[in-house]
Every structure is written in C-alpha cells, then in structure tokens.
ZALO-596712 format. One record per residue (C-alpha): residue in one letter; z, y, x negated; residue number from 0. Coordinates in Angstrom, 3 decimals, padded with zeros to 6 digits. Example, Ala and Ser with C-alpha at 12.3 -4.5 7.8 and 13.67 -1.06 7.14 Angstrom:
PT  residuo         z         y         x  num
PT        A   007.800  -004.500  -012.300    0
PT        S   007.140  -001.060  -013.670    1
This chain:
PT  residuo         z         y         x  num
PT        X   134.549   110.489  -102.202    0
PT        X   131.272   109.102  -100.656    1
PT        X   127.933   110.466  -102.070    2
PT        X   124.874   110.825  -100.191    3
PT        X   121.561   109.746  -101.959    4
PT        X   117.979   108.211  -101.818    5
PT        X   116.650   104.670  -102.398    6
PT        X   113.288   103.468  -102.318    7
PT        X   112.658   099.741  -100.254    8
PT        X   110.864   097.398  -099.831    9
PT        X   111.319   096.707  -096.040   10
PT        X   115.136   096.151  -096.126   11
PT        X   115.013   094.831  -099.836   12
PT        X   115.827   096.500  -103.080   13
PT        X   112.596   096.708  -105.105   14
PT        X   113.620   093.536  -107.427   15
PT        X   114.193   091.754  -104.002   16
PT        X   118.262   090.802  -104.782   17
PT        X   119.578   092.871  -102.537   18
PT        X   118.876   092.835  -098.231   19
PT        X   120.233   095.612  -096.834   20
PT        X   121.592   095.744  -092.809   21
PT        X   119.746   098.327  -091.752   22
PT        X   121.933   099.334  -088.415   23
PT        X   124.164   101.863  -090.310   24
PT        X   126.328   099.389  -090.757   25
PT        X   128.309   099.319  -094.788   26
PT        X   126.902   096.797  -096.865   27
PT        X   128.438   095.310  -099.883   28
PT        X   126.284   095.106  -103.066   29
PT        X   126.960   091.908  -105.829   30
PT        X   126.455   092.488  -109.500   31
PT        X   126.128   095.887  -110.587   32
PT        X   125.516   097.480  -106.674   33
PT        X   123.472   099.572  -105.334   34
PT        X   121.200   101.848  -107.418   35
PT        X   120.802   105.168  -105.404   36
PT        X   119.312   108.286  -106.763   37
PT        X   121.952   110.972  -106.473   38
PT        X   120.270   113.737  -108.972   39
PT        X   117.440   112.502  -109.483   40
PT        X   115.941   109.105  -110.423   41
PT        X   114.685   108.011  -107.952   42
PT        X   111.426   106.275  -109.424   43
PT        X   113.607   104.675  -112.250   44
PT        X   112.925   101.192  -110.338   45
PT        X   109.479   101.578  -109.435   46
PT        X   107.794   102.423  -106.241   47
PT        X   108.874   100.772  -102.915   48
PT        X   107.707   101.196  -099.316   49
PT        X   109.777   103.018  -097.722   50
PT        X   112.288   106.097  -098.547   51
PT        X   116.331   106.174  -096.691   52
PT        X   119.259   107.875  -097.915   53
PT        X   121.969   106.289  -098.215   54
PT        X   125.385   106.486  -098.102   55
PT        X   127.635   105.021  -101.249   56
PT        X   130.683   104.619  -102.043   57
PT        X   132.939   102.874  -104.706   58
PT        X   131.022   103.561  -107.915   59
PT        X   131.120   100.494  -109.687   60
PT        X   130.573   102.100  -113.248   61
PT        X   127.661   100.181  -114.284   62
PT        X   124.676   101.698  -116.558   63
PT        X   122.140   102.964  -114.646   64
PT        X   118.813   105.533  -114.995   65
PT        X   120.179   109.228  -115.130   66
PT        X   120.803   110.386  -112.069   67
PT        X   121.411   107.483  -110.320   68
PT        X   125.100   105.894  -109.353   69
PT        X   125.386   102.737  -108.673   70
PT        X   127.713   101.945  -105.893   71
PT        X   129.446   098.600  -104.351   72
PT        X   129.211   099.416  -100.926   73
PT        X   126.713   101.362  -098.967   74
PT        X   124.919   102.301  -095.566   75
PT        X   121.703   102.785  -094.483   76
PT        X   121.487   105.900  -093.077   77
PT        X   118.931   106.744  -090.104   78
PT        X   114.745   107.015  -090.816   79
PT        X   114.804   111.267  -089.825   80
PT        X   117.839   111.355  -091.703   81
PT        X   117.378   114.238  -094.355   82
PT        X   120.175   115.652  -096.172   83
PT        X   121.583   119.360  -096.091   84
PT        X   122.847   119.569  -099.276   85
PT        X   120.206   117.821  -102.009   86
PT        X   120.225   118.119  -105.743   87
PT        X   116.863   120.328  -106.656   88
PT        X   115.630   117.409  -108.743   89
PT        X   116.042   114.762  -105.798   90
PT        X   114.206   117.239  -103.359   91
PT        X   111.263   117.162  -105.370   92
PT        X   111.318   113.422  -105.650   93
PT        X   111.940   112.871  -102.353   94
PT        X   108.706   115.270  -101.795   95
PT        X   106.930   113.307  -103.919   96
PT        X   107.892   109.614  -102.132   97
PT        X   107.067   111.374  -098.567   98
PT        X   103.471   113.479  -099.451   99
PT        X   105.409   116.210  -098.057  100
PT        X   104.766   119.873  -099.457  101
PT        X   106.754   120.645  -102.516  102
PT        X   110.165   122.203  -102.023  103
PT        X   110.558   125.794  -101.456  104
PT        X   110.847   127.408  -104.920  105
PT        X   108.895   125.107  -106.958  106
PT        X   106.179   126.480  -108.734  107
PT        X   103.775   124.675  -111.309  108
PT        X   102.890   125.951  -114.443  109
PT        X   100.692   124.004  -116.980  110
PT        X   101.177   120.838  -115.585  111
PT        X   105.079   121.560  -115.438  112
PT        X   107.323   121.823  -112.322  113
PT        X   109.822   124.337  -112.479  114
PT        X   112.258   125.111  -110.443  115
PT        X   113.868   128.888  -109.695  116
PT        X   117.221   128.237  -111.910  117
PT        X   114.395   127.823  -115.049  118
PT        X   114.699   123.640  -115.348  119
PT        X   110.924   122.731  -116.748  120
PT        X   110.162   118.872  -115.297  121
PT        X   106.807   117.590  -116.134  122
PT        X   104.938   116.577  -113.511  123
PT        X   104.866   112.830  -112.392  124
PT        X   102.102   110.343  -113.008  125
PT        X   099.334   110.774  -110.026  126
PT        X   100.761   114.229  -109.386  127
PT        X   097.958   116.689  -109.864  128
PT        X   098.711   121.025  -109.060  129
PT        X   095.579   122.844  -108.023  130
C-alpha cells in the first residue's frame, strides 16, 4: 500500500544532495537505502531544506531510519498546493512548523510543551517560541 508523506528539499535534491528527484509527478526510483519521507513525524531528522512536498512512496525498503520516517524505493513528487487530508497529528505540526503557517487546530502550548488534544506532550522545537 502506498503512503503519503513529507520531505524537505533542497530544490529537487535530498538534503545530503544524493538523490535528484523528477519533479513532474512522475515515480522516481531511489538507490541505497531510498527515500527518507516523514510519515509520523520526523521530518527535521535530516536537517532543514528549502522547500516542503509530500510525497508519495511506495516499496518500503526496510532500512533504519529516524522514527517516523519510512524509507521507500520508489516515490513521486506530488504537486506544490498539494496538502494531505488525512495527516498524522505529529506531521501536521511539523509541516506547520516548515511552512510558518499557524499551528494546527487543537494544539495548545503549555510551558514550553506542545500538546496535542489526545494528551501527547512534544517539546517545542529549537527557534520555536509560544507567546
């Protein structure tokens, strides 16, 4: 079954600069260990990049990977306004985060904590400050 998750680029590279990615939509297939893509979260594991897409994967490849993140040997680029309708809690906020947008609907902050309404604490990340 395919997944739907979020990777951070560098223009069409992957942050460490092995991987170019097509783009169009159309699948790519990832050497070595794949594609990293942030499926429940992780998606800073690599570092910051330039710009934010969701991706499509597919064929896990198994290898070790940042929690919450899959690594996959084939994937697609999916459209800039593309924006999932079903997104792990913990992605949304990251995803937030990448974009400056607004924190997700039922986050709160409390003490320098994020948590969300099912009770999961996450501390805040670095540069993030709550007013």
């Amino acid at each position: 079954m395919n997944k739907i998750g979020a990777k951070l680029l560098n223009g069409n590279r992957s942050l460490n600069g092995e991987s170019v990615y097509d783009l169009s939509g159309a699948w790519n297939i990832v050497p070595g260990n794949g594609a990293y893509v942030a499926i429940t979260g992780g998606l800073f594991a690599g570092g910051k990049g330039e710009d934010l897409r969701f991706m499509e994967g597919k064929d896990p490849t198994g290898a070790v990977a940042p929690a919450g993140v899959v690594c996959f040997r084939q994937v697609r680029v999916l459209p800039p306004d593309y924006y999932p309708l079903d997104i792990d809690a913990q992605l949304a906020l990251e995803v937030a985060i990448a974009r400056n947008d607004p924190l997700p609907a039922g986050l709160t902050t409390v003490g320098g904590g994020l948590y969300l309404r099912a009770g999961y604490a996450h501390p805040l990340p670095a540069g993030l400050h709550c007013r």
